[in-house]
Structure formats: C-alpha cells, structure tokens
Residue frames relative to the residue before (quaternion, step in Angstrom):
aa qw qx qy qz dx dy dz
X 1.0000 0.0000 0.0000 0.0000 0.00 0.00 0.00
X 0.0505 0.8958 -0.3504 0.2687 3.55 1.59 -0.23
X 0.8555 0.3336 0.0038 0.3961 2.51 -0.32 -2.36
X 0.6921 0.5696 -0.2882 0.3369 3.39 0.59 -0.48
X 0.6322 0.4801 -0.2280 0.5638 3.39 1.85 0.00
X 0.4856 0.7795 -0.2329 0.3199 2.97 1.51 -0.68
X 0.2290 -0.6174 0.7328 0.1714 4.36 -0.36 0.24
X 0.7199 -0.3554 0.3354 0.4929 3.84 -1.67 -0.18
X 0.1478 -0.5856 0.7710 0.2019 3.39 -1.21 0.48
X 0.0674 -0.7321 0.6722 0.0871 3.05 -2.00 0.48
X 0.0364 0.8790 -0.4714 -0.0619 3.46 -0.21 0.38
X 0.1722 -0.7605 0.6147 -0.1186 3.49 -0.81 1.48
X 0.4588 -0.7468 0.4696 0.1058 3.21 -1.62 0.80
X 0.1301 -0.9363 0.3195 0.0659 3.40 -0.46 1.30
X 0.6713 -0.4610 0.2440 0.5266 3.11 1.64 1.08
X 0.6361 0.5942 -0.3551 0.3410 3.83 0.83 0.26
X 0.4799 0.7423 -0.3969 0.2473 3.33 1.41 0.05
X 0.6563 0.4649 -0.2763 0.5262 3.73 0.73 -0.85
X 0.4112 0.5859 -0.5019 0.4855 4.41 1.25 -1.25
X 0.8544 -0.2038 0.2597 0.4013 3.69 -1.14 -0.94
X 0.1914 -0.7712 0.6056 -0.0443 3.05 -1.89 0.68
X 0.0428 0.8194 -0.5630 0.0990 3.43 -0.55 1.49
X 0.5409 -0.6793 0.4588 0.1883 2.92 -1.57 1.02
X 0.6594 -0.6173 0.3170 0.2891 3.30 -0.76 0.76
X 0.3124 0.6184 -0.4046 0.5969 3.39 1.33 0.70
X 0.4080 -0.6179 0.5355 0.4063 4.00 0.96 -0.99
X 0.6098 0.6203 -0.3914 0.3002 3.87 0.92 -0.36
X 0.2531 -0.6893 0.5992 0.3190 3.56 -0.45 0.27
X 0.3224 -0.6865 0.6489 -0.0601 2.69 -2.01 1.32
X 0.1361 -0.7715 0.4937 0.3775 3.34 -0.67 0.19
X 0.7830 -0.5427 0.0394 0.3013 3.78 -1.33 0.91
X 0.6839 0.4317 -0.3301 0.4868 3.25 1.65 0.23
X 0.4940 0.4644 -0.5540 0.4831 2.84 0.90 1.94
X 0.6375 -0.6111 0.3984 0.2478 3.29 -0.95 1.26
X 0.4445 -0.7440 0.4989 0.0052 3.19 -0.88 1.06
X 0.3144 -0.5737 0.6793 0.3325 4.12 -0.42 0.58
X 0.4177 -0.7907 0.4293 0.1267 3.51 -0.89 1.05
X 0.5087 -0.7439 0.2428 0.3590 3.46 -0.37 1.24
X 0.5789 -0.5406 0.5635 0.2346 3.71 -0.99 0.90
X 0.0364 -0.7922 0.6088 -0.0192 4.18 -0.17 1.38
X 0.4415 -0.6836 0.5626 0.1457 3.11 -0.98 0.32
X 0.5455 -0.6767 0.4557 0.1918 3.37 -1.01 1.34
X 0.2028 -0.8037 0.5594 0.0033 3.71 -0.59 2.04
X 0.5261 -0.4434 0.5343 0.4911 3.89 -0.85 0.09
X 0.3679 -0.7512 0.5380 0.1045 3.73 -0.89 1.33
X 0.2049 -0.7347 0.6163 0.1959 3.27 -1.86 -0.10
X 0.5115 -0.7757 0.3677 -0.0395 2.90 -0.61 1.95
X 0.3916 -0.7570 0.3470 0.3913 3.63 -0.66 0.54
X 0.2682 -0.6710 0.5702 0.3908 3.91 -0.31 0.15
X 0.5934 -0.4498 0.6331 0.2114 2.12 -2.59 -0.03
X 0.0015 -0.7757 0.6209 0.1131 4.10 -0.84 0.16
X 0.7608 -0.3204 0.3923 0.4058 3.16 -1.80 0.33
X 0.8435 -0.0459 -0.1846 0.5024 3.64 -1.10 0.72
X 0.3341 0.7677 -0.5248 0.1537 3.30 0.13 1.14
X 0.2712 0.8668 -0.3452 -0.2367 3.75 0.16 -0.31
X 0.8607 -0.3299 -0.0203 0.3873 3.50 -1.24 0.41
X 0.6259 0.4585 -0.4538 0.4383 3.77 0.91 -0.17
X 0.5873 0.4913 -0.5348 0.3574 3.61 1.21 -0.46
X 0.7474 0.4180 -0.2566 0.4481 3.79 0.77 0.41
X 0.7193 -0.5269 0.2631 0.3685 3.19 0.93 1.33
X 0.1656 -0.6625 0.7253 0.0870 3.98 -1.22 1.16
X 0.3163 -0.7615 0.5558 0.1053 3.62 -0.72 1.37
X 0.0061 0.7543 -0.6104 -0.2419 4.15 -0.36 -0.02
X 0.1838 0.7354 -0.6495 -0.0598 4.02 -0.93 0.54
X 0.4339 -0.7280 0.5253 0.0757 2.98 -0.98 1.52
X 0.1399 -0.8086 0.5664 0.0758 3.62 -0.85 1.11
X 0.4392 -0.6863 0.4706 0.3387 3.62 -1.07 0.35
X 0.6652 -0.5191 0.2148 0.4918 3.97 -0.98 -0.04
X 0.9183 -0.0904 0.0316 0.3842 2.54 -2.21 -0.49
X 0.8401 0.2618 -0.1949 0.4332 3.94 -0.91 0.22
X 0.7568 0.5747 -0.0576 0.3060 3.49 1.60 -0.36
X 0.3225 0.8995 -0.0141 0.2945 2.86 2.70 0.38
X 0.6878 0.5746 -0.2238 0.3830 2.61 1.45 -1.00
X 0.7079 0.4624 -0.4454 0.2943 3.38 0.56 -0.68
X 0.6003 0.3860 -0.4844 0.5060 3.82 1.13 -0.85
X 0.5126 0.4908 -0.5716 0.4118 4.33 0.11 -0.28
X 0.7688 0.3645 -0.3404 0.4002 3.66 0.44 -0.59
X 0.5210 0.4457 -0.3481 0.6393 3.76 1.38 -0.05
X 0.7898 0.2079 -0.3933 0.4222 3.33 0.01 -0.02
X 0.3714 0.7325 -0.3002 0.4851 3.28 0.90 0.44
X 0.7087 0.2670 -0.0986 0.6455 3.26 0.88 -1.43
X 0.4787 0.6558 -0.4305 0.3942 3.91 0.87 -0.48
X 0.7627 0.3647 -0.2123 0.4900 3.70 1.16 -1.64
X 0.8169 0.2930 -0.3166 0.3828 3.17 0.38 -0.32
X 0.5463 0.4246 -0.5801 0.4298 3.60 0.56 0.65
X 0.8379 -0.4101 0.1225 0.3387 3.78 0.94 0.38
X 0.4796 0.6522 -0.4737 0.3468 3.27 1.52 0.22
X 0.6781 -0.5688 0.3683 0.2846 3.36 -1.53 1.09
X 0.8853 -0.0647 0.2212 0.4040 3.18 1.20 -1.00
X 0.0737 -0.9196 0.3845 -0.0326 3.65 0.17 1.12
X 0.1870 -0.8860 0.4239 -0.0158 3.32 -1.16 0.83
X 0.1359 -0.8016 0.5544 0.1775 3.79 0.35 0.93
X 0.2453 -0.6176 0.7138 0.2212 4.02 -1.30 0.76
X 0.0591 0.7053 -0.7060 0.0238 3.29 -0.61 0.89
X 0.5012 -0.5711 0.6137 0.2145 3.20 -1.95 0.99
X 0.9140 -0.3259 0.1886 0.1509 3.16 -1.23 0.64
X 0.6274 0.4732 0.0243 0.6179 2.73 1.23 -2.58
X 0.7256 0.2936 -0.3259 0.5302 4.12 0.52 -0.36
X 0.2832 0.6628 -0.6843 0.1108 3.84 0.32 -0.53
X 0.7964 0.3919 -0.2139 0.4079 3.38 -0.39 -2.02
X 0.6318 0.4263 -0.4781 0.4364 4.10 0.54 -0.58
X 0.5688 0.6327 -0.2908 0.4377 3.54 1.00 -1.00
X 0.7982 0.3527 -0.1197 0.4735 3.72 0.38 -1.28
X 0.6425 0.4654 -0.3357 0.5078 3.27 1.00 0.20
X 0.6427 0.5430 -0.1412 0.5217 3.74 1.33 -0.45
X 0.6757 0.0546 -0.0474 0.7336 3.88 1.64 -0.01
X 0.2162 -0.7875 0.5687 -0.0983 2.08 -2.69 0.83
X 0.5862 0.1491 -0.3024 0.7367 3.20 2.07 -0.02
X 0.5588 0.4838 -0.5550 0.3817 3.53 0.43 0.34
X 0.6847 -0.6246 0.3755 0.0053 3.29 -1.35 0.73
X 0.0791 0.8402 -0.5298 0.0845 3.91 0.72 0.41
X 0.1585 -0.6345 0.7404 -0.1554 3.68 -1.10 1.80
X 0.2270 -0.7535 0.5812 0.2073 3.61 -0.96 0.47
X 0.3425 -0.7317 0.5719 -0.1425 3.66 -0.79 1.86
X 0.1872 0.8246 -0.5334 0.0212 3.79 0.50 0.63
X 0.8515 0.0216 0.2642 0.4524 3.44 1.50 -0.95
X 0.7289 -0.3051 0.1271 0.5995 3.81 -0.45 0.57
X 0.8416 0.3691 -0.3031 0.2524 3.09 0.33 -2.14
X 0.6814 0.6716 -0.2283 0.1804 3.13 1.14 -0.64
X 0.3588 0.5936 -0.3080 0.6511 3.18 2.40 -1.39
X 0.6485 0.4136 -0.4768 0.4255 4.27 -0.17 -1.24
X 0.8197 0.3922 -0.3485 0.2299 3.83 -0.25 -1.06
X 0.5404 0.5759 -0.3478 0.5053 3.24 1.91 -1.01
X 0.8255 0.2749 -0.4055 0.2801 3.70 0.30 -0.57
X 0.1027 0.8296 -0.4631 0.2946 3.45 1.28 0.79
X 0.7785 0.3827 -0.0449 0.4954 3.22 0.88 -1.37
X 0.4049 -0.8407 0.3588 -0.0237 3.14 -0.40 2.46
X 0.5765 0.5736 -0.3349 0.4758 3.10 1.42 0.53
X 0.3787 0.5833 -0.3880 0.6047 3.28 1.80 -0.01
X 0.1120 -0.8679 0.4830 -0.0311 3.44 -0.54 1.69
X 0.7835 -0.1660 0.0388 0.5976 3.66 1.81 -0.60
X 0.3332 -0.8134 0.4310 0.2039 3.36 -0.99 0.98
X 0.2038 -0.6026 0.6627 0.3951 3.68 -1.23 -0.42
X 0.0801 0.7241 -0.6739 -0.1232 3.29 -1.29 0.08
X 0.4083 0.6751 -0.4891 0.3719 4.17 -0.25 0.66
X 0.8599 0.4288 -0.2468 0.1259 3.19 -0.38 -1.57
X 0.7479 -0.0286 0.0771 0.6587 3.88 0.40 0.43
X 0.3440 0.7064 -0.5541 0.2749 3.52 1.05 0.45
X 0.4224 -0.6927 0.4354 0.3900 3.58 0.63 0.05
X 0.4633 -0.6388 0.3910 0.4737 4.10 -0.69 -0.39
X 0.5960 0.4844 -0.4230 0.4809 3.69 0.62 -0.57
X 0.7348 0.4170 -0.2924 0.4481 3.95 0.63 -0.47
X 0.7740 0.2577 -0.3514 0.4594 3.36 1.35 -0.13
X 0.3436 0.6474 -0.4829 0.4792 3.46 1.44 0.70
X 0.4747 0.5871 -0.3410 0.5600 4.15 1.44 -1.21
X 0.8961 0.4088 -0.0346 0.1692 3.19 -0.58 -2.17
X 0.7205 0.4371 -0.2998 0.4471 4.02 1.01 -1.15
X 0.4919 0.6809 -0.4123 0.3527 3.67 1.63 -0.36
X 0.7835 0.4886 -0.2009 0.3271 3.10 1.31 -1.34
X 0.5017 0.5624 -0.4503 0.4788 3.53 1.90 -1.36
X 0.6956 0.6706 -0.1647 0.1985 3.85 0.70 -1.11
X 0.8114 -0.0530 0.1581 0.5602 3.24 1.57 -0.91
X 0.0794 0.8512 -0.4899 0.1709 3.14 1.96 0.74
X 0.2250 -0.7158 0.6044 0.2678 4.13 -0.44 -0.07
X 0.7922 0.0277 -0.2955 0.5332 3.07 -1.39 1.94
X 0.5239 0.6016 -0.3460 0.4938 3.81 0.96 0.19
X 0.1843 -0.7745 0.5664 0.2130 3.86 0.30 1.30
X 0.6231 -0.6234 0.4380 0.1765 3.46 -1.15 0.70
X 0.4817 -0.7666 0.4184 0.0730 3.54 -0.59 1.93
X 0.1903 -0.5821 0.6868 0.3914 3.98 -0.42 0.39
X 0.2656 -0.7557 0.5938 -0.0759 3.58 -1.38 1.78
X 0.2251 -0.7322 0.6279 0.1378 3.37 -1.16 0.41
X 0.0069 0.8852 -0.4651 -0.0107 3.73 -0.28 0.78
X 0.1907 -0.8818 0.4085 -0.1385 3.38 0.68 1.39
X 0.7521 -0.1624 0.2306 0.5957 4.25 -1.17 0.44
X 0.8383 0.1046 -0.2882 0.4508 4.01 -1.64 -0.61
X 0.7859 0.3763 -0.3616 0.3317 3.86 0.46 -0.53
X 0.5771 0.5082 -0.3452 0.5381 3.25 1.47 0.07
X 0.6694 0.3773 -0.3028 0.5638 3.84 0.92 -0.81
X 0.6337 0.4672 -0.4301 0.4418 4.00 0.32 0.02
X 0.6766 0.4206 -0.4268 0.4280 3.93 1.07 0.38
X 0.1664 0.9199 -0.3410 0.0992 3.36 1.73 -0.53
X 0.6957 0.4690 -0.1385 0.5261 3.17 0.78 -1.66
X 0.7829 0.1357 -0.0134 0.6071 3.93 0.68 -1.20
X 0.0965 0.8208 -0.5305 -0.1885 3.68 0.42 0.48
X 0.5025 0.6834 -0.4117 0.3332 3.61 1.57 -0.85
X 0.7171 0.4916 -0.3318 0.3661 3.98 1.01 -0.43
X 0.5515 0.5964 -0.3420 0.4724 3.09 1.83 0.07
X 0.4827 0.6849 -0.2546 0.4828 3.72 1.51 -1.07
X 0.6431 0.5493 -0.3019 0.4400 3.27 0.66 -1.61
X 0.7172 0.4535 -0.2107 0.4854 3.23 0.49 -1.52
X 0.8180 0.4744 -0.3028 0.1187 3.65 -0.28 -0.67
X 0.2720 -0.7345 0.5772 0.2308 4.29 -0.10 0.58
X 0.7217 -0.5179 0.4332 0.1524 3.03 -2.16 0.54
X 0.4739 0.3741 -0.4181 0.6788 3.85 1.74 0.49
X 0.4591 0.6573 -0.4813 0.3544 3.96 0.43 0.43
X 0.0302 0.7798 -0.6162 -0.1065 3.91 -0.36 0.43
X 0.0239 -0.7087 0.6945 0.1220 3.86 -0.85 0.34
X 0.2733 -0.7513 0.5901 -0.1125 3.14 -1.61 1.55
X 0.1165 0.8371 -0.5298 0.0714 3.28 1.23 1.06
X 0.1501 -0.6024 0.6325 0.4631 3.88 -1.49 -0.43
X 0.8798 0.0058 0.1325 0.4565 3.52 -1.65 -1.12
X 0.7379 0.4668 -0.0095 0.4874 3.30 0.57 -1.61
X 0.4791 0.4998 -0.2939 0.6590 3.94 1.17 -0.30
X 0.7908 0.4047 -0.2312 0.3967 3.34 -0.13 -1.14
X 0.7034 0.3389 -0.4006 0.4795 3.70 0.41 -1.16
X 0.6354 0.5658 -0.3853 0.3573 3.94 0.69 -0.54
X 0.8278 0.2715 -0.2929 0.3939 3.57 1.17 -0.41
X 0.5329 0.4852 -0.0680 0.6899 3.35 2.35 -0.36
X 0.1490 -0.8515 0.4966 0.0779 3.68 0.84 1.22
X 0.7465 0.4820 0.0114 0.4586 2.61 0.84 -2.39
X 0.6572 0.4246 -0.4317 0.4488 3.92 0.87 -0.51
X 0.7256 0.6178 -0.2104 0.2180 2.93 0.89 -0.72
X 0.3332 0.8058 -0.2040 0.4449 2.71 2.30 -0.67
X 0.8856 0.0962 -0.0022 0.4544 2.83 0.46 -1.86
X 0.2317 0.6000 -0.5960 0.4808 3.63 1.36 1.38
X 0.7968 0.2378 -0.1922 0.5212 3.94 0.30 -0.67
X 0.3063 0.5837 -0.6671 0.3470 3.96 0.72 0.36
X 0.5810 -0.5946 0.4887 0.2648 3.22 -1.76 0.28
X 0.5382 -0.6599 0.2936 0.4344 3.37 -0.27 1.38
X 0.6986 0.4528 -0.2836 0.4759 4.12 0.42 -0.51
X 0.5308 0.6128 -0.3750 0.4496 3.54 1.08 0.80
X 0.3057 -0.8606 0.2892 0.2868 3.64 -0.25 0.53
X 0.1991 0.8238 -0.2336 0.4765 2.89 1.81 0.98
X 0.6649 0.5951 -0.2503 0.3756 3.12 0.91 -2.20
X 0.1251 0.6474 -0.7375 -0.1459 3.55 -1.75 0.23
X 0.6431 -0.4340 0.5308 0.3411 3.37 -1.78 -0.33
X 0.4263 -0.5716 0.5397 0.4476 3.34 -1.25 -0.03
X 0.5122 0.5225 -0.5690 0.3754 3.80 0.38 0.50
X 0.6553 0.5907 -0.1649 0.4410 3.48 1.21 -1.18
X 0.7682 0.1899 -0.3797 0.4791 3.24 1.10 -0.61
X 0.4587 0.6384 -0.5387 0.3031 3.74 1.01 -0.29
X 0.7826 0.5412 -0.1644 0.2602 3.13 0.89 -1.16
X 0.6955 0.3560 -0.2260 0.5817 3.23 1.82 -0.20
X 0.2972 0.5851 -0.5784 0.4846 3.55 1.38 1.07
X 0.6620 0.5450 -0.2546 0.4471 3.23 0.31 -2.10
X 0.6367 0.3225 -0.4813 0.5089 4.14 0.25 -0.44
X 0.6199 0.5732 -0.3946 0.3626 3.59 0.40 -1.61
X 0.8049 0.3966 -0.1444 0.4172 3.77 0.10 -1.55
X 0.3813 -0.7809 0.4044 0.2851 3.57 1.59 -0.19
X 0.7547 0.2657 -0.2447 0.5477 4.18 1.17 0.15
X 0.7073 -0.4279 0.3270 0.4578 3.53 -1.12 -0.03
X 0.1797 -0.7293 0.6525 0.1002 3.03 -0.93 1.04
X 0.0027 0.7043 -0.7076 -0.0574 4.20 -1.52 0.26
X 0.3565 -0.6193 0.6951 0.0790 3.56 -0.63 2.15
X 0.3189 -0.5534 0.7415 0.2055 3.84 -1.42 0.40
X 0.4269 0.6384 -0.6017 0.2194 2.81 -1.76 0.23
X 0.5809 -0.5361 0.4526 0.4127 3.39 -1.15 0.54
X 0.8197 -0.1978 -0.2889 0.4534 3.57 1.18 0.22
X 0.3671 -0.8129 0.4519 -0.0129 2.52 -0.68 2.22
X 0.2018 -0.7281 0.6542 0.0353 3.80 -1.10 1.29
X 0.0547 -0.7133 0.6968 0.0522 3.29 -1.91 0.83
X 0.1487 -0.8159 0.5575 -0.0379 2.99 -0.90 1.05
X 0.1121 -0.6666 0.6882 0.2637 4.12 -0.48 0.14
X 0.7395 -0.5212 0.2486 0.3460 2.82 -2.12 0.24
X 0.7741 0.4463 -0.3089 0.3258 3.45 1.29 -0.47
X 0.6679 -0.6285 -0.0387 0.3967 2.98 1.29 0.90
X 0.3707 0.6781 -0.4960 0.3958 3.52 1.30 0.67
X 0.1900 -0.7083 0.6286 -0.2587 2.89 -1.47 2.12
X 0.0054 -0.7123 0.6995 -0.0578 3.24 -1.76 0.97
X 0.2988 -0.7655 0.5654 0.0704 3.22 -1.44 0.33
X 0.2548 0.7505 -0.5987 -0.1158 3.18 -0.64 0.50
X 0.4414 -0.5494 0.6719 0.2280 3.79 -1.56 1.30
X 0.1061 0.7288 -0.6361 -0.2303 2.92 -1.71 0.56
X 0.0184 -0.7311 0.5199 -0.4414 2.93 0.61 2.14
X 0.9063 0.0978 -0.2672 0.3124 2.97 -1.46 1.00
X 0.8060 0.0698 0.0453 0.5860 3.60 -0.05 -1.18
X 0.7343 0.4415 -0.1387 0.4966 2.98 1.53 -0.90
X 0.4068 0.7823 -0.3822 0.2764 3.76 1.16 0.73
X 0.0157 -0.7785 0.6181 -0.1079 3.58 -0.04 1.05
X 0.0042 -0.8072 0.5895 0.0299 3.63 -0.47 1.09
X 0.2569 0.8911 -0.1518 0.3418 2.95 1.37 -0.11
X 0.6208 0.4311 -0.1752 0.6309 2.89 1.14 -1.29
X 0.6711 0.5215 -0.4280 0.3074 3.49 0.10 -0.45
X 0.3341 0.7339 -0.3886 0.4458 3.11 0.84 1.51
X 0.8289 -0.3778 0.2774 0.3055 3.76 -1.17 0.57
X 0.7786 0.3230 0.0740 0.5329 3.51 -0.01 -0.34
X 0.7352 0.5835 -0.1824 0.2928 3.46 0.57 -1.25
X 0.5443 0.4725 -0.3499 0.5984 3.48 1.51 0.18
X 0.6916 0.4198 -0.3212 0.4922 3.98 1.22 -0.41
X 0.5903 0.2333 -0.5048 0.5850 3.51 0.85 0.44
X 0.6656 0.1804 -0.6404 0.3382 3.62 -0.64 0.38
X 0.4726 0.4635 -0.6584 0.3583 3.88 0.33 0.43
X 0.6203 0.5456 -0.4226 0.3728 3.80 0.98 -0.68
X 0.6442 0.5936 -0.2716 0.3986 2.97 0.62 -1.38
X 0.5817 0.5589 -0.2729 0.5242 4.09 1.29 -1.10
X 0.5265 0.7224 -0.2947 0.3378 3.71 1.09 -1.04
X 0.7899 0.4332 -0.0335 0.4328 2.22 0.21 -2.54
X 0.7710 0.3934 -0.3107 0.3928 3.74 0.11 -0.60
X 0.4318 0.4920 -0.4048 0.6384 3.89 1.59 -0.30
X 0.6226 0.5878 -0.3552 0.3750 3.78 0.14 -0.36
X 0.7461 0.4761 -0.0520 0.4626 2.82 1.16 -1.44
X 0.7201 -0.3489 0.3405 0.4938 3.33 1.11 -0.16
X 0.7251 0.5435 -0.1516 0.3947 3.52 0.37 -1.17
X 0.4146 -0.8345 0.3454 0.1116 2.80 -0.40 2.00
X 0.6398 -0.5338 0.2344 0.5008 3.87 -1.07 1.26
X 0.6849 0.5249 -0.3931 0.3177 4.17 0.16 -0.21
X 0.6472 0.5228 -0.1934 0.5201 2.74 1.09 -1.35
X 0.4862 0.6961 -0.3789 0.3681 3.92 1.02 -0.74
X 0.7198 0.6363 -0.0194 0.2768 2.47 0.66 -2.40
X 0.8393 0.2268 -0.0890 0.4861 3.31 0.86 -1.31
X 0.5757 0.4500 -0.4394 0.5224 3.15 1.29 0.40
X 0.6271 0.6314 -0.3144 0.3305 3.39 0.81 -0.44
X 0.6221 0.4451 -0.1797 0.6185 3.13 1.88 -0.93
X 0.6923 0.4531 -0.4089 0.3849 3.94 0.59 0.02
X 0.5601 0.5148 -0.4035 0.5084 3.40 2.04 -1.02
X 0.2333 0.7547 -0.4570 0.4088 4.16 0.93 -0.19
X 0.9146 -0.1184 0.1994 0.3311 2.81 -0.85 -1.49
X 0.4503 0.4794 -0.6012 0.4539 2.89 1.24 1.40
X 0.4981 0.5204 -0.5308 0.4465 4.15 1.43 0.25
X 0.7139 0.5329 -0.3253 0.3170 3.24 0.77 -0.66
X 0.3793 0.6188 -0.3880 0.5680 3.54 1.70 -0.37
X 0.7841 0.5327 -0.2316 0.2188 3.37 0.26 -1.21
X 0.4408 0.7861 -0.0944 0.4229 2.58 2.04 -1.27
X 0.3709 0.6505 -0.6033 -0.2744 2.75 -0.26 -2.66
X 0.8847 -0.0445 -0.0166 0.4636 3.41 -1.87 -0.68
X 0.7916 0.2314 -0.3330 0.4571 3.91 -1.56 -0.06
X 0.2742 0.6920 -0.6266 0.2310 4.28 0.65 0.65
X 0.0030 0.7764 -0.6299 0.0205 3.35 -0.91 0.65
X 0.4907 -0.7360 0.2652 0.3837 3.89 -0.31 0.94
X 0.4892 0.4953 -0.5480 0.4638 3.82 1.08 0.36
X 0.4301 0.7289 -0.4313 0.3127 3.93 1.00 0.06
X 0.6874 0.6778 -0.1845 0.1847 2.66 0.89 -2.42
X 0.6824 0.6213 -0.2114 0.3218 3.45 0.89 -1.71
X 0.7685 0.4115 -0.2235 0.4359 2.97 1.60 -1.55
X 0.7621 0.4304 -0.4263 0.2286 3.05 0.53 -0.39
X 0.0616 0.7294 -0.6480 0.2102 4.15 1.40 0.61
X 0.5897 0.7075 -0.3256 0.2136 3.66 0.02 -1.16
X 0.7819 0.3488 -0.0835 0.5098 3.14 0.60 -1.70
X 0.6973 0.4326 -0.3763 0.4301 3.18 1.52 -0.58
X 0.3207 0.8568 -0.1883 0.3573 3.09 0.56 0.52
X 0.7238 0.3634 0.0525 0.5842 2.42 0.38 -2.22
X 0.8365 0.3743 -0.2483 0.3139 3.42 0.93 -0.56
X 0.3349 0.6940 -0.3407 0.5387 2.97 1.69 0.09
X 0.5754 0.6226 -0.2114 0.4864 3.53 1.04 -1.01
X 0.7002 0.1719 -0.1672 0.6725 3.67 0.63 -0.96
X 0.6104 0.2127 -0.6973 0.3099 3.45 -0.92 0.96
C-alpha cells in the first residue's frame, strides 16, 4: 500500500556499493559471502523477431487446453494472446461437447480434439508441439485427468508448461502431488487466493503482522514457493513478483506511471497466461517469458486506458509494437 502514498521515487548511486556488504539479515558480511540476490525490477523487454525465410514452426506450436461446452472462453482468450504476441502457431484441445462452440468462435487459431488422456498422450507425440497452457476454464475434474499427463506422460520429453487458475486450484487439497510432478520449464501464475491454497504456510506468514517474527514480504514468499514447487513461480497482483527456484527475482509495480487498473477485469489474467505461452513457445526461456509477458500486459492496457476488457488485450500487441519500433 506504500506505493500509493508515495510522490516519484528516484534512486541514485552514491558510490557505496563495493565499501560494505550485508546480508539481508542486516549483518555485515565481508564480500566473499554470498549475497541473497538483489530483487530487479521488470524493464520493457526484447523480443525474438521474425526474418525473411522464416516459417511458423520456426516460432514455436503453442497447445492450450480448454474445458467444455460453455467454458471456452478463457483458453480462446489465451490462445489468442499466445498468437499474437508471436507464436508460429496455436492449438485449442477441445473436448468433444465444445468442438462446434469452439469452431465457430476462430480462425487462425487451431482446434485438435482433447477428450482425454489418450488423446492429450497422442497429441503430445508430435515434437513440434513446443509449450502447453493448461488452467484457464479447464474445469477441475479435467485438470485433475490432464496436468498429470502434460507432466509425466511416459516416453513424452517434457513441455516448457504454463499452469494457470483450474490447474492450479484442482491441487489445493494435495498441493505436494502437484510439486512432485512439476520440472524447471514449468511457470505457475497463481493470484492471492491461488497462492494461499497451494502455499498455506507462506501465506500465513505473507499476511502476519509485519512486527511478528513470522512476517515475510511478497518477495520472500514468492521466492520460497518457486524453491518449494521446484519451477518459476509469478504471484499476480498490481505488484506482481517472479521468482525461480534458485532464487532469481523481479518486480514489476504497477504504480505510478505504470498503473493500469484496468486490468482488473474478467479474462485478463488468461491472456497474460497466453501471452507466457506464446513466448515459451517461441523459445524464450520460463523467466525471461514471465517478465516480459507481464510488462507487454500492462503496457496494452496503458495503451488502452479506461473501458479495457481482456478480449482487447490481444489486439492491441500491434500498436505496441509498432511503437516500440519508433523510439
């Protein structure tokens, strides 16, 4: 809440880095002790291009799996954001009971029919399938079925994954069987309410009263999920933190200049799982995804401003772009 009292902060160096060095405890150390690594802040990224004779697999086949009939929209709106931030190529698993709502609702996205294990097992056969989503409107009984398999299919090399709302709330009860299961190309994309369900105990001591000896930050606890859960982890939030397991963190405020409330809309948390997809697809490694995915966010929504709604979001990548281009 801080920030919200806050005027411009500037911060400038005054020639004290190399003098002394303390561990985040407050104790000085001398410099050949390791350091708790500094907490960076999220910078406007650089994306991979596109070049003359490229074509669409040299840019990554996305798979996001959608749940049924009435329950489409959020992966359509990830996979949505997946193509236009630059994947070559995208694919909704649709069950059976949605096909026809599904096929009637797109046109360069891609639509594979996903009823069940055998089917998720045969689709990920195919080694051109570079990264999945698995979360948005997936319902829980389908993402209890389905993240075992993207996760630990046998003879299936492991997918860099996006695990997003139903695949993250369907472990709630046992999250340790999800951990077990999960590799270091994995990104979870939990908010407030995600997190305390799979992070009891961080979470505990995210909302202790600072003057308890309990209390942590949200750097502290993002950062001891991501070890706990063993892959990158990305807390939401107006300021949202990533952290991998070996502790490299970032931040990005969206505070001040950089305030998009906006977003705090429907939908808008399943395209930046797309947007996370699409750029793991592409090549871009699960941090780097992460923190670009979360700056290209809520820099459409800048673009935007007031009346954004998350079927906006996808479109408006373009302009950012283009404008990125001229500076």
């Amino acid at each position: 809440m801080g920030a919200s009292y806050s005027g411009k902060l500037a911060v400038k160096p005054i020639g004290l880095e190399d003098k002394v060095q303390y561990h985040e405890s407050g104790e000085q150390r001398s410099p050949a002790v390791p350091l708790v690594e500094t907490v960076h802040l999220v910078e406007k990224p650089t994306l991979p291009g596109k070049k003359s004779g490229d074509h669409k697999f040299n840019h990554g086949h996305a798979l996001i799996i959608s749940g049924g009939m009435g329950k489409t929209g959020a992966a359509r709106l990830a996979a949505r954001g997946a193509l236009r931030i630059g994947a070559g190529l995208v694919t909704l698993g649709v069950p059976p009971s949605a096909q026809a709502e599904v096929a009637c609702q797109i046109t360069a996205l891609m639509m594979d029919r996903i009823e069940g294990k055998k089917d998720l097992i045969a689709m990920l056969e195919d080694d051109r399938l570079t990264a999945l989503c698995l979360g948005p409107g997936l319902g829980l009984e389908r993402a209890r079925e389905l993240v075992p398999v993207v996760l630990g299919a046998r003879n299936i090399k492991p997918r860099r994954t996006v695990l997003d709302a139903d695949a993250l709330s369907a472990f709630a009860d046992a999250p340790e069987d999800l951990f077990r299961q999960l590799h270091e190309d994995c990104i979870l994309t939990p908010h407030a309410g995600e997190f305390r369900n799979l992070f009891p105990d961080i979470y505990q001591s995210l909302i202790a009263p600072p003057t308890t000896e309990s209390a942590c930050s949200k750097v502290d606890a993002t950062r001891r999920a991501a070890k706990r859960a063993g892959c990158t982890v990305l807390f939401k939030g107006a300021d949202t933190v990533i952290s991998t397991p070996s502790g490299s963190c970032c931040l990005h405020a969206a505070q001040s200049e950089r305030c998009a409330p906006w977003l705090a809309t429907a939908g808008s948390g399943d395209v930046l799982a797309g947007f996370i997809t699409g750029l793991l697809a592409m090549g871009v490694p699960p941090l780097q995804a992460a923190k670009s995915a979360v700056w290209i966010h809520v820099q459409s929504a800048l673009t935007f401003g007031p009346g954004l709604i998350a079927e906006d979001i996808p479109e408006l990548l373009p302009a950012v772009f283009r404008e990125w281009a001229d500076d």
